[in-house]
FIPAKOL-489890 format. One line per 8 residues: their letters; for each residue x, y, z of N, C-alpha, C. Coordinates in pm, whole numbers, plus 50000, padded with zeros to 5 digits. Layout:
BEGIN
A) X:Y:Z:X:Y:Z:X:Y:Z  ...;
//
This chain:
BEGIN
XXXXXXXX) 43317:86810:85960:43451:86779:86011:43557:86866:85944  43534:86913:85798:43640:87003:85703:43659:87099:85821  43518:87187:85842:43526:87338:85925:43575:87277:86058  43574:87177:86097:43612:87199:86270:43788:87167:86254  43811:87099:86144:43940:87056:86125:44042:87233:86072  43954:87307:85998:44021:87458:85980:44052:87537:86116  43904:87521:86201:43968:87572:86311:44083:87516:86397  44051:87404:86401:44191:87348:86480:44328:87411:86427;
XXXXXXXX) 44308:87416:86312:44413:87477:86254:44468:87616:86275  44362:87710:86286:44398:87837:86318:44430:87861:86438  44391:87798:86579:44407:87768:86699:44590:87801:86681  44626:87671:86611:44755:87644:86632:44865:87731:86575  44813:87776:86502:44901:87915:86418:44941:87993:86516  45062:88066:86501:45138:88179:86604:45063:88285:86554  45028:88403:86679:44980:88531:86639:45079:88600:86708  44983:88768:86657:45089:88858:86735:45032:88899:86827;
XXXXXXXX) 45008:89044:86866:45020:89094:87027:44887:89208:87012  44815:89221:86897:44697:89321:86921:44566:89259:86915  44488:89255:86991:44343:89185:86966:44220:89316:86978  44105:89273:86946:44024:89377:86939:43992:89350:87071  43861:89456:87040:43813:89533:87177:43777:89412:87246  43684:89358:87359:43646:89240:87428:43536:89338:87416  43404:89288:87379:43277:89385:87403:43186:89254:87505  43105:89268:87535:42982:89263:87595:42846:89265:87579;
XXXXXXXX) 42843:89301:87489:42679:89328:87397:42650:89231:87296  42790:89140:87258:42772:89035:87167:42664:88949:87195  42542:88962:87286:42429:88864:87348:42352:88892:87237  42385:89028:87214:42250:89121:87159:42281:89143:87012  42400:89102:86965:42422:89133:86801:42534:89004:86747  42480:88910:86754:42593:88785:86681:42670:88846:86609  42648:88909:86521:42727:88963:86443:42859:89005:86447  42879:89035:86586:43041:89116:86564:43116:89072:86567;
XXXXXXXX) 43145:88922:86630:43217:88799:86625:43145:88650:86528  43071:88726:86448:43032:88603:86390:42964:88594:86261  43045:88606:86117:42988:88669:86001:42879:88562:85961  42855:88418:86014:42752:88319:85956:42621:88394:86036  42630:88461:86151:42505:88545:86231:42447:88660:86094  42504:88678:86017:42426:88786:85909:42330:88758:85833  42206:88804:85848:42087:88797:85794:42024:88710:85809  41997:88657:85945:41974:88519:86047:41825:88536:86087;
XXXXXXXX) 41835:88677:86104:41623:88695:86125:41539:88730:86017  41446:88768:85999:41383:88813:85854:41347:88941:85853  41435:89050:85965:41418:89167:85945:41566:89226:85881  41558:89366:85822:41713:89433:85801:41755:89514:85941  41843:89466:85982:41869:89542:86091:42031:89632:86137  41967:89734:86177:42119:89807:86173:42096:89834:86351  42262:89811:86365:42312:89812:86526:42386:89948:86532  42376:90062:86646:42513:90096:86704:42526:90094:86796;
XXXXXXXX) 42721:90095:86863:42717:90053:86942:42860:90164:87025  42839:90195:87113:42964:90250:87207:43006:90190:87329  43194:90179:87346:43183:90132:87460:43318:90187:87520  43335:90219:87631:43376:90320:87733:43436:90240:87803  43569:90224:87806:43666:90086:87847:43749:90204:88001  43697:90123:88134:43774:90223:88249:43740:90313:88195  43640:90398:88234:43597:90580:88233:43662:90578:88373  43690:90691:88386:43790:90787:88440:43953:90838:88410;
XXXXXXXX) 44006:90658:88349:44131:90709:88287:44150:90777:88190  44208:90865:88160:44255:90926:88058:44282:90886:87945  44204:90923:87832:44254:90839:87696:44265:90661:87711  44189:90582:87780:44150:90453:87774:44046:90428:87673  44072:90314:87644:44021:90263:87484:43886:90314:87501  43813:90356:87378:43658:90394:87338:43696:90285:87198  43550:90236:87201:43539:90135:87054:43387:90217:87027  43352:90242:86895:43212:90273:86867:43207:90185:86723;
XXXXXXXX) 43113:90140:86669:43089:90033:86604:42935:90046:86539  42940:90033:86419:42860:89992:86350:42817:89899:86253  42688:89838:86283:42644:89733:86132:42544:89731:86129  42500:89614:86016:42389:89619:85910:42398:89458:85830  42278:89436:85857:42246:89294:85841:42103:89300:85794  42090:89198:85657:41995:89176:85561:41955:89021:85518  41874:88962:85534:41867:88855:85470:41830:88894:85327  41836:88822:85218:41796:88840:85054:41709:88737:85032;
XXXXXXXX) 41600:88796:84885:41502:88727:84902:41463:88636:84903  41637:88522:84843:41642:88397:84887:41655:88373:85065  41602:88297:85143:41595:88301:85299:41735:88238:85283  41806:88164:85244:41959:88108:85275:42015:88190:85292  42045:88309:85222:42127:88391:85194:42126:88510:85279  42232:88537:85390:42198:88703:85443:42372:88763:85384  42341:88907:85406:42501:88952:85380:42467:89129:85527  42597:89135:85547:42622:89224:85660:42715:89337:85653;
XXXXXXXX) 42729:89440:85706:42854:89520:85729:42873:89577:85806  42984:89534:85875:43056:89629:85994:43180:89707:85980  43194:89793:86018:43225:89929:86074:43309:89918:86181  43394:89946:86257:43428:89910:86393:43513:90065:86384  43536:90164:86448:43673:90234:86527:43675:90255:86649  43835:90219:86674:43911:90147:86798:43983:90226:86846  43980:90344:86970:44096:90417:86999:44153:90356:87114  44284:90428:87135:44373:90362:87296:44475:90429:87285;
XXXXXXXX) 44432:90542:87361:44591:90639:87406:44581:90723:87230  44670:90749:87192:44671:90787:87078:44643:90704:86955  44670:90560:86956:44622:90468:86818:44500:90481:86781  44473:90426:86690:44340:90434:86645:44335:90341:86486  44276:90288:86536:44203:90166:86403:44104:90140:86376  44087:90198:86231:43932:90167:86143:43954:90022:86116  43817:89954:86094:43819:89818:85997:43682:89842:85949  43683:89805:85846:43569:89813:85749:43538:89631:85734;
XXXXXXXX) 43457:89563:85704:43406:89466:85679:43302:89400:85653  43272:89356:85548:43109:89299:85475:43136:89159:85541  42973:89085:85542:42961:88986:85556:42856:88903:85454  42900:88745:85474:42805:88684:85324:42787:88553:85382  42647:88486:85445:42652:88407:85486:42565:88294:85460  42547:88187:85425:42458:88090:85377:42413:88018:85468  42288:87947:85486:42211:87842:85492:42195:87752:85475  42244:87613:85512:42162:87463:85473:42074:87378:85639;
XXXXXXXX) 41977:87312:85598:41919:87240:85656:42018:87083:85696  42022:87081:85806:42096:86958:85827:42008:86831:85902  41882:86903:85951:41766:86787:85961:41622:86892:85953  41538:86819:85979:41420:86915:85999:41389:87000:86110  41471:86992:86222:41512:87118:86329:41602:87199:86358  41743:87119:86269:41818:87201:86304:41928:87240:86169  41933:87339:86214:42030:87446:86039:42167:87497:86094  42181:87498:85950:42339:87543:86026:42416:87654:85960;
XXXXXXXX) 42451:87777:85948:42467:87887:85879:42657:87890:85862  42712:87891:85790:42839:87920:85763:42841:88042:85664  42932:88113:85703:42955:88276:85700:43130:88338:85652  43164:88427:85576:43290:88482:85557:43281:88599:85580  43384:88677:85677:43391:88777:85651:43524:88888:85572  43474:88977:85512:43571:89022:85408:43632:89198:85410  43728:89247:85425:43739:89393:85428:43899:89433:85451  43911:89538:85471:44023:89579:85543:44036:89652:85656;
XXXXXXXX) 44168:89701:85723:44185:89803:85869:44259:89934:85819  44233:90001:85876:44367:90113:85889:44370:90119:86021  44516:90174:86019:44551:90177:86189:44659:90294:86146  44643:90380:86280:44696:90487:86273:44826:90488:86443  44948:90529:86449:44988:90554:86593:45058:90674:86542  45051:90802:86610:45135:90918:86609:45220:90865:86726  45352:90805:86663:45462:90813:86767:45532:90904:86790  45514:91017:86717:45618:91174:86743:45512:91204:86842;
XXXXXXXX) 45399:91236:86871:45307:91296:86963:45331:91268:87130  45399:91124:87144:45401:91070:87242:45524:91151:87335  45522:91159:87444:45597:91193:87574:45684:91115:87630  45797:91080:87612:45861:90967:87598:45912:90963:87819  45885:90861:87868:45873:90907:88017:46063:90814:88075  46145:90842:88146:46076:90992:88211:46141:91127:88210  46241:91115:88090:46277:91224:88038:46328:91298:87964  46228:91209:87826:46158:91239:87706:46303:91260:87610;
XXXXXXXX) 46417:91203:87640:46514:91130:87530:46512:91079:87395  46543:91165:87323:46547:91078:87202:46530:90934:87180  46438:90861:87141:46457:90744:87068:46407:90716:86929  46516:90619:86871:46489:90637:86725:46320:90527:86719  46289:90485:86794:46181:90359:86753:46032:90535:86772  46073:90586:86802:45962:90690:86803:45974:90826:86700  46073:90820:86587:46094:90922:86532:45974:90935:86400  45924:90831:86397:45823:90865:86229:45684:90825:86300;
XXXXXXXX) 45618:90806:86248:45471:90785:86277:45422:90668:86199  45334:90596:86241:45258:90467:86141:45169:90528:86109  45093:90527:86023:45025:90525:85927:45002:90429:85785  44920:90297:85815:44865:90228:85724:44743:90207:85683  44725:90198:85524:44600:90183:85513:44555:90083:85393  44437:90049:85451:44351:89932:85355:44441:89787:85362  44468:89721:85479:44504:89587:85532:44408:89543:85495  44450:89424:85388:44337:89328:85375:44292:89232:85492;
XXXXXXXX) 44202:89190:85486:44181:89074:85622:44011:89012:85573  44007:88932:85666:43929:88794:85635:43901:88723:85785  43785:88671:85758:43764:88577:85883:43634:88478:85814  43578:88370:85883:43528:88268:85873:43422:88196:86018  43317:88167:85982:43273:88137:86100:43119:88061:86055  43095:87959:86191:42989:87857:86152:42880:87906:86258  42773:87885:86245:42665:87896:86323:42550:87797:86337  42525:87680:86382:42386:87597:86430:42351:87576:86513;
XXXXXXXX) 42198:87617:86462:42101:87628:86596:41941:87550:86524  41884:87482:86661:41742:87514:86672:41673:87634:86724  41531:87553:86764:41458:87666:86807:41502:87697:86960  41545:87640:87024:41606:87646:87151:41743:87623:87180  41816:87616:87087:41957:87612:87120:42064:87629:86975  42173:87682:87027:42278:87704:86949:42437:87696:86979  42496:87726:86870:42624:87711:86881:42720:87759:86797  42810:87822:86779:42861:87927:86700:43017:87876:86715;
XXXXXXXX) 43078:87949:86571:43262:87879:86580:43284:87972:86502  43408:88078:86536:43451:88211:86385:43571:88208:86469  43606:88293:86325:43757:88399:86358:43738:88498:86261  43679:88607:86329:43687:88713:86273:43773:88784:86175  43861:88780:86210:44020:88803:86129:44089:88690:86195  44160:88663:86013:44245:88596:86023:44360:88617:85996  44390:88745:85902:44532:88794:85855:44579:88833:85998  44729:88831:86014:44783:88895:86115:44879:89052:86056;
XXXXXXXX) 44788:89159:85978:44865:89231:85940:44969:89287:86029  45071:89351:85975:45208:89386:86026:45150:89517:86049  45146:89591:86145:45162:89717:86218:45266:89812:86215  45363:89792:86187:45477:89893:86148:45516:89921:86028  45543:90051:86049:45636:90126:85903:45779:90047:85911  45857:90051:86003:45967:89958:85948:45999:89912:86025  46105:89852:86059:46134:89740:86219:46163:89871:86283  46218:89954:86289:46244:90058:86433:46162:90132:86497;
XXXXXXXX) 45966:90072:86451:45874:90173:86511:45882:90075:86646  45834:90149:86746:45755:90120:86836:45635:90094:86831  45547:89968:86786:45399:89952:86741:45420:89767:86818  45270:89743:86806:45251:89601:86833:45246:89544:86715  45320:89457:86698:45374:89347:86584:45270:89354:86475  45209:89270:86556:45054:89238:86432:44936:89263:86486  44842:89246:86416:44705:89216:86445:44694:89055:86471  44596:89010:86591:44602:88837:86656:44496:88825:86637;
XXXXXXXX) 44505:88663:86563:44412:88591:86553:44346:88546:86681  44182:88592:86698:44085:88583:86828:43978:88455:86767  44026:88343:86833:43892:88227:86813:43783:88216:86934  43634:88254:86884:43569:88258:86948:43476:88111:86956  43434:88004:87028:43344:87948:87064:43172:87983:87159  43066:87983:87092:42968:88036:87194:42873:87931:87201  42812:87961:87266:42691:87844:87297:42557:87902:87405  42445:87803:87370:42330:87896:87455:42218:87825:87440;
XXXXXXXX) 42180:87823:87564:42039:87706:87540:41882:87833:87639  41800:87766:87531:41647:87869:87590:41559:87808:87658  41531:87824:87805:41394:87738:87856:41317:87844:87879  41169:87836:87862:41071:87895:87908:41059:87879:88031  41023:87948:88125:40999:87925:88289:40818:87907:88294  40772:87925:88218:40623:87924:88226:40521:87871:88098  40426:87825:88148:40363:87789:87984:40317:87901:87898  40331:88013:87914:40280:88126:87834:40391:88263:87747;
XXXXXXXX) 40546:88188:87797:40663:88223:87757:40653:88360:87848  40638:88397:87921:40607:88541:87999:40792:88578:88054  40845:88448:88087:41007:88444:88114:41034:88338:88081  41188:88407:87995:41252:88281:87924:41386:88318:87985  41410:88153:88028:41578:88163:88054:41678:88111:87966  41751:88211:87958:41883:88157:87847:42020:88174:87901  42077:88081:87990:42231:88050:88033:42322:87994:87873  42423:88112:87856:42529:88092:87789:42684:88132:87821;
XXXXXXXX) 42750:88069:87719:42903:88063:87730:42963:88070:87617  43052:88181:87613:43133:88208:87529:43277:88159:87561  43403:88143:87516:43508:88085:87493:43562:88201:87404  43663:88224:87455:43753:88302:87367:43940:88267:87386  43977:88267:87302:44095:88201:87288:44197:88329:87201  44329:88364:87244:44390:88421:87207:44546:88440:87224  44623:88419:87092:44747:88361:87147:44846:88535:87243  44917:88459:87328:44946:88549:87420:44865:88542:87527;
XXXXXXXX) 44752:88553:87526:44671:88551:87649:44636:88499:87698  44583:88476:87789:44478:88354:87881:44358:88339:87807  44333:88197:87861:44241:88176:87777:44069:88225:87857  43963:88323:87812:43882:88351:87868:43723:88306:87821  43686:88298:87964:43548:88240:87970:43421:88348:87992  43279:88373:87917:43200:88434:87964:43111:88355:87991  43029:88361:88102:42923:88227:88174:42823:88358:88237  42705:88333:88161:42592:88430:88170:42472:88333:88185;
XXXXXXXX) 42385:88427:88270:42272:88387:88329:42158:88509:88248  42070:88501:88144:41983:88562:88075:41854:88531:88107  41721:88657:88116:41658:88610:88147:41546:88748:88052  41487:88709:87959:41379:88768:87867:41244:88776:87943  41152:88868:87934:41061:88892:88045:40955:88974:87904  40807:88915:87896:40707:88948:87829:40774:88997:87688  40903:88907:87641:40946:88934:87507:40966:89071:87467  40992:89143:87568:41031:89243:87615:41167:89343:87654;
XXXXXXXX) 41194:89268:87774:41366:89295:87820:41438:89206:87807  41553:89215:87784:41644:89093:87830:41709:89150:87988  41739:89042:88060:41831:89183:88161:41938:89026:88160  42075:89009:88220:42190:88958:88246:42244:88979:88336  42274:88865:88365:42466:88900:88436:42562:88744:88408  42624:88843:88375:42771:88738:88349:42872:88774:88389  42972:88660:88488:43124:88580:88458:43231:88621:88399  43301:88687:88376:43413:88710:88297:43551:88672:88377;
XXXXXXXX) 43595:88591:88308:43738:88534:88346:43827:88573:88347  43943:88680:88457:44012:88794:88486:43901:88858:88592  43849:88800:88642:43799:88915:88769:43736:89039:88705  43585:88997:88660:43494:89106:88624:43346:89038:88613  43231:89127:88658:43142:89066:88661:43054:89155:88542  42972:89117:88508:42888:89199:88386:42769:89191:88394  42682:89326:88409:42563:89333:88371:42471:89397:88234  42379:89309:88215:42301:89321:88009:42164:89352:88048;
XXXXXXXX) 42138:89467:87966:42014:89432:87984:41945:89508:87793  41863:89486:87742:41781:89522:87617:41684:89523:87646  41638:89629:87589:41495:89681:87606:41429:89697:87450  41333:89646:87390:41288:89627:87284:41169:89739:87272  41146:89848:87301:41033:89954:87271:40932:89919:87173  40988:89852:87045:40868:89840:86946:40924:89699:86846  40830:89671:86766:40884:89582:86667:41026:89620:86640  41059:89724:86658:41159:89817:86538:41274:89828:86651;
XXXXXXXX) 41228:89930:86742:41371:89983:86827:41370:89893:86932  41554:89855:86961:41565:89824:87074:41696:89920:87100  41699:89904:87253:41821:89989:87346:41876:89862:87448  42028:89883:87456:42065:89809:87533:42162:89910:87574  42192:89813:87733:42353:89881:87822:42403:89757:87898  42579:89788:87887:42606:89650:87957:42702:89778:88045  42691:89744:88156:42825:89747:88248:42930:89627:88302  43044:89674:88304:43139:89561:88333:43254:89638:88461;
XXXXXXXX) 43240:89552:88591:43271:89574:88667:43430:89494:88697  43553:89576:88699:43660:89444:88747:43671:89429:88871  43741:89388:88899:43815:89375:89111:43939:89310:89073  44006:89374:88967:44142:89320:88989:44244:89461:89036  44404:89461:88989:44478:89541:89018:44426:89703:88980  44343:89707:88863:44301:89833:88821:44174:89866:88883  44130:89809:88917:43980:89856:89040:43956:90017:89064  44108:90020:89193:44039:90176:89249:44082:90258:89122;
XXXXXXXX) 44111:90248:89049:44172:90348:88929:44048:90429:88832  43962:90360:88794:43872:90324:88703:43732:90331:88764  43631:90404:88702:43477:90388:88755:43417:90270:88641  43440:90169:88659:43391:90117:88555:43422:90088:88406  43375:90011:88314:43304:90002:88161:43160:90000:88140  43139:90059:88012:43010:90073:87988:43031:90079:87838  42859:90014:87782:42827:89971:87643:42721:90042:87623  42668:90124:87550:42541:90135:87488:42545:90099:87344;
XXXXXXXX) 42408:90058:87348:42394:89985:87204:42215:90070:87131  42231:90081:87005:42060:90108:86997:42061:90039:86847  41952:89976:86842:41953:89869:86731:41823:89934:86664  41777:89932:86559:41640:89941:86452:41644:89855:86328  41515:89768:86331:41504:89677:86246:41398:89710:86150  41421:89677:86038:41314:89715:85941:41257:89570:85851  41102:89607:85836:41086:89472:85717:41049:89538:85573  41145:89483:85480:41107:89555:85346:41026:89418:85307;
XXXXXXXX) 41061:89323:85345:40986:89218:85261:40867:89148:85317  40751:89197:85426:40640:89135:85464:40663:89037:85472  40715:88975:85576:40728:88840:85563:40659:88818:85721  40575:88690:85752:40544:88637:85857:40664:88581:85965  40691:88645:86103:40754:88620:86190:40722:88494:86295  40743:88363:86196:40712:88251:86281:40823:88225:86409  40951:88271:86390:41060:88213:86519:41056:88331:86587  41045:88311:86716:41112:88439:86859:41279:88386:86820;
XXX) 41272:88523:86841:41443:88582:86800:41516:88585:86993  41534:88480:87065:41664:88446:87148:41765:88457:87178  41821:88483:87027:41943:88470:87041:41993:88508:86851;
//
């Protein structure tokens, strides 16, 4: 009740006006919204990830992203690190961030992982670079440039699951650092607090697990914005592929799919299709992801990894 009573809390807090990327591949790496997801399987595993926001427009956001997730040789204990840079038009923001997440048993099926995450951002805007439209007038909110670095920030997040189902609660960041050199830049206020809710349940379709179905929902909440829903239909095939499609709330539909080659490598791609005002503009979004897992510690793989 402490942790559900913190989030309520952060819910209600005022943010500002910048949120991260919205990715799509989060099926395939808890991790990026969720520091209690670190070191959750009993392999070390490192993710990367690119994603191509509207290809065709010009200078529209690219996010590429990296992490790394370990359990330690205590099994409670995993720790993580992500990587994230964020471009859009000319900005651009690094965040660096470790993760440290623990373990307790809350019955004999089901556990529950609570997680912190810890680091800082830099964020960069060349406002002298910009073309001021539509005919490129002096203004003083564009005369210097931002440039900040090493924003502290923090986030928090819970994770319980069985062997067939789960449920997840974070906020990635929670600082709302300030974005400007002084009140007369032209920048977005702060960095906004993003509360994520997820959830996901696994049925086998057969007695030999050959296809497993996993329908989930994510919740994302963000002040300023609408509040958005992802509602996905998953479906794992000879522990093998995953393939998807999901729901996105704003008029977009999404397709997932992972391909697992070996113990070790997997490859994924998501496309995300809109049909709103930006449609004919835009060929699309697209994600590639390529993940490799390693075992330093021989350990026996009793749970299928779902989720």
């Amino acid at each position: 009740m402490v942790v559900l009573g913190i989030f309520v809390l952060l819910i209600s807090l005022q943010c500002g006006a910048q949120q991260d990327p919205i990715l799509t591949s989060y099926m395939y790496n808890g991790q990026v919204i969720n520091p209690a997801y670190a070191g959750m399987w009993e392999k070390i595993g490192f993710t990367t990830l690119v994603r191509k926001q509207w290809a065709g427009i010009n200078r529209s956001p690219l996010t590429e992203s990296f992490s790394f997730h370990s359990p330690l040789r205590n099994d409670a204990v995993g720790v993580g690190l992500n990587i994230m840079n964020d471009r859009f038009g000319l900005e651009n923001r690094l965040s660096i961030l470790g993760d440290y997440a623990y373990e307790v048993y809350l019955s004999s099926r089901t556990r529950m992982r609570l997680g912190v995450k810890f680091g800082f951002v830099n964020y960069k805007n060349p406002l002298t670079e910009y073309e001021l439209y539509p005919d490129n007038k002096y203004d003083r909110a564009f005369e210097e440039d931002v440039d900040l670095k090493f924003l502290p920030n923090f986030g928090v997040g819970m994770f319980i699951y069985q062997e067939n189902f789960y449920f997840g609660l974070s906020v990635p960041k929670i600082v709302q650092n300030d974005l400007k050199e002084n009140f007369h830049n032209y920048s977005t206020s702060a960095e906004v607090r993003t509360i994520y809710m997820s959830g996901g349940y696994v049925q086998p379709l057969d007695p030999f697990n050959y296809i497993v179905f996993k329908p989930t929902l994510l919740v994302r909440t963000t002040w300023g914005a609408p509040l958005q829903f992802d509602l996905a239909a998953n479906f794992m095939i000879r522990e093998k592929l995953w393939l998807g499609l999901m729901y996105r709330t704003g008029s977009a539909m999404c397709f997932t799919g992972n391909w697992m080659f070996s113990n070790h490598l997997r490859v994924g791609f998501a496309m995300e299709v809109t049909y709103n005002e930006i449609y004919p503009y835009q060929n699309g979004t697209f994600e590639f992801t390529i993940g490799y897992d390693i075992d330093f510690f021989g350990r026996s793989y009793l749970r299928a990894r779902y989720f």
